[in-house]
N, C-alpha and C positions, 0 to 999 in steps of 0.2 A: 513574639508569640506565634507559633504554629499551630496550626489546626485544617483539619480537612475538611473543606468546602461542598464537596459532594453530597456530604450525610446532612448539613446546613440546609442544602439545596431542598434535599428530599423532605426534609422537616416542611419548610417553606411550601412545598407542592404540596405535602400532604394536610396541610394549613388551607390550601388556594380548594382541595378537591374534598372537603369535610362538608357532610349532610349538612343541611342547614338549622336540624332540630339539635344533630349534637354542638355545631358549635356556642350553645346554649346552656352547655350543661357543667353544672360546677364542679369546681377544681376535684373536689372529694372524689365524685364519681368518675371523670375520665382518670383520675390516678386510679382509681378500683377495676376499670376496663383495662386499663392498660396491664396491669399487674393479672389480667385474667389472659389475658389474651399474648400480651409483652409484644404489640403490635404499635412500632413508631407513628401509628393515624392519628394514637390519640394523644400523643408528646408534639405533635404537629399543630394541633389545638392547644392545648394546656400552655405550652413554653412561650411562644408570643405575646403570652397576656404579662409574661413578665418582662417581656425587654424595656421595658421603660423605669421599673424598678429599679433594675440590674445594671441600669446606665446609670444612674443616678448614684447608687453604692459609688459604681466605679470609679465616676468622677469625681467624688470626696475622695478616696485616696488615691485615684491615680492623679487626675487635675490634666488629665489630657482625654479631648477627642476620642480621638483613633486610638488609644489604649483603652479606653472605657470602653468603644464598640469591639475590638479587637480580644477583651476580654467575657463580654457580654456570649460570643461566640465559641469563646472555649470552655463558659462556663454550659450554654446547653449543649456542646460535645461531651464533657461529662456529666450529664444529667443520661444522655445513652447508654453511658459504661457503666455509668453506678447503679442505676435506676434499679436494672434486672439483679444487682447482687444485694442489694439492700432494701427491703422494704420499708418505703418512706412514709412515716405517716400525717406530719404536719410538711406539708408539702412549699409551704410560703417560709415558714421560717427554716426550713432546711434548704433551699435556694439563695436567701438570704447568706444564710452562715457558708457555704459553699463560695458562694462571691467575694466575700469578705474576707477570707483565708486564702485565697486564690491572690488577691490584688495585695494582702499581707507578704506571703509568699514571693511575690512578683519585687514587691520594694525592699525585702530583704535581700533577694538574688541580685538588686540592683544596687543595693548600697555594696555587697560584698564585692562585684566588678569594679564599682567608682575607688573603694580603697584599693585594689588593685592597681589601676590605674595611677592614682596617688603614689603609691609604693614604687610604683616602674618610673615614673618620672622625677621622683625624690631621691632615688635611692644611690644618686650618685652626689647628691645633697643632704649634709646631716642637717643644715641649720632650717631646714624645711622643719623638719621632724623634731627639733630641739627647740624650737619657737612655738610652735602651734602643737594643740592635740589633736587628735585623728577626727574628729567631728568637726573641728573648727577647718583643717586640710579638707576634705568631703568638701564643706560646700564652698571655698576658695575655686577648689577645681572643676566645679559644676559652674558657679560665675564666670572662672576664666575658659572654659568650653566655649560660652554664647559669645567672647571676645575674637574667636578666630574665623578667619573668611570661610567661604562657604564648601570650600572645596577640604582645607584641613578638617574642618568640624566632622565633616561626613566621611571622611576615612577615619579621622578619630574614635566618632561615635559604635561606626562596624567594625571598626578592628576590637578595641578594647571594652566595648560597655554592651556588643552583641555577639561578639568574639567570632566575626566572619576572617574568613583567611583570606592572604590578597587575591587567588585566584580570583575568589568570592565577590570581593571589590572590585573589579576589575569590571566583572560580569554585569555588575548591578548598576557601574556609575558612568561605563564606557571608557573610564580612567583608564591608561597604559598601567603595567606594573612597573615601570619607574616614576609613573605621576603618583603612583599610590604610595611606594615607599617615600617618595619625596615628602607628600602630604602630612604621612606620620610622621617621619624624620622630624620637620620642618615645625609640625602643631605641639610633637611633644617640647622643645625649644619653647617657641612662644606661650605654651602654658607653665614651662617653667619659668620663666620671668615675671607673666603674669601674676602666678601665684606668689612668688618673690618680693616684686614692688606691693602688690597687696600688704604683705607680712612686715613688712619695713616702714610703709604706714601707717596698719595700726602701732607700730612701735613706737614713732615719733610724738 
């Protein structure tokens, strides 16, 4: 997830630099100032009172931390873009539905990279694919992720499930670009056996 930090920032200051009588004033009304004015002082106000909400959504479907906060912050970057095209009127349950389709969103983009990945590592394997259905292969290959050392996991994870290029890798992990191709090489190999001996025992 990506999002710009700067507009975050300024919410944040304009949160720290708020009157002290408005930051008292309910949601109704700073959503009616705002829309008069469409001046982020009073989204600076307003949006903080829901971060703990917003984490809480998150965390039911994402089930991570740092995705639930890392969400929480893309969801009020688009409370900026939407806010001014759309006049919101129940302000709590349209934040609500916004997050919830967002982290929706988030876990259907993530299932469709995990079969991808499945497909690239099977696909020189029919009896992967002739054994198991495509949900049951999913989460074989999510178990056998948490099975590889530390260094495949993390070029695995950025090549195929955030789809960084090896420059990318390189950049991020200090890895040579032959540690990195080695790391894929190397993790797709052991997830495929992983996945393998998995499949062979439930058979047994």
């Amino acid at each position: 997830m990506e999002f710009n930090h700067h507009h975050i920032l300024s919410l944040r200051k304009s949160c720290l630099l708020s009157r002290k009588d408005d930051i008292h004033l309910p949601d109704e009304l700073l959503l009616e100032k705002y829309y008069e004015q469409y001046d982020n002082y009073w989204l600076g106000i307003l949006l903080p009172r829901y971060t703990l909400l917003l984490l809480g959504v998150s965390m039911k479907y994402l089930k991570d931390p740092e995705l639930a906060r890392d969400m929480v912050q893309q969801v009020f970057m688009k409370c900026m873009t939407e806010l001014p095209r759309h006049r919101v009127e129940f302000f709590k349950s349209w934040i609500y539905q916004v997050t919830r389709n967002d982290c929706l969103m988030y876990l259907r983009k993530k299932k469709i990279t995990v079969t991808e990945l499945a497909d690239n590592i099977s696909s020189t394997e029919t009896s992967l694919t002739d054994k198991s259905d495509q949900e049951l292969q999913m989460q074989l290959l999510e178990t056998a992720i948490t099975t590889l050392n530390t260094e495949q996991k993390t070029c695995i994870q950025l090549f195929y499930l955030q789809k960084k290029s090896y420059f990318e890798i390189t950049q991020s992990t200090g890895y040579s670009l032959l540690q990195v191709k080695s790391y894929i090489q190397n993790g797709k190999r052991n997830l495929k056996i992983e996945m393998e001996n998995k499949i062979n025992l439930s058979d047994d």
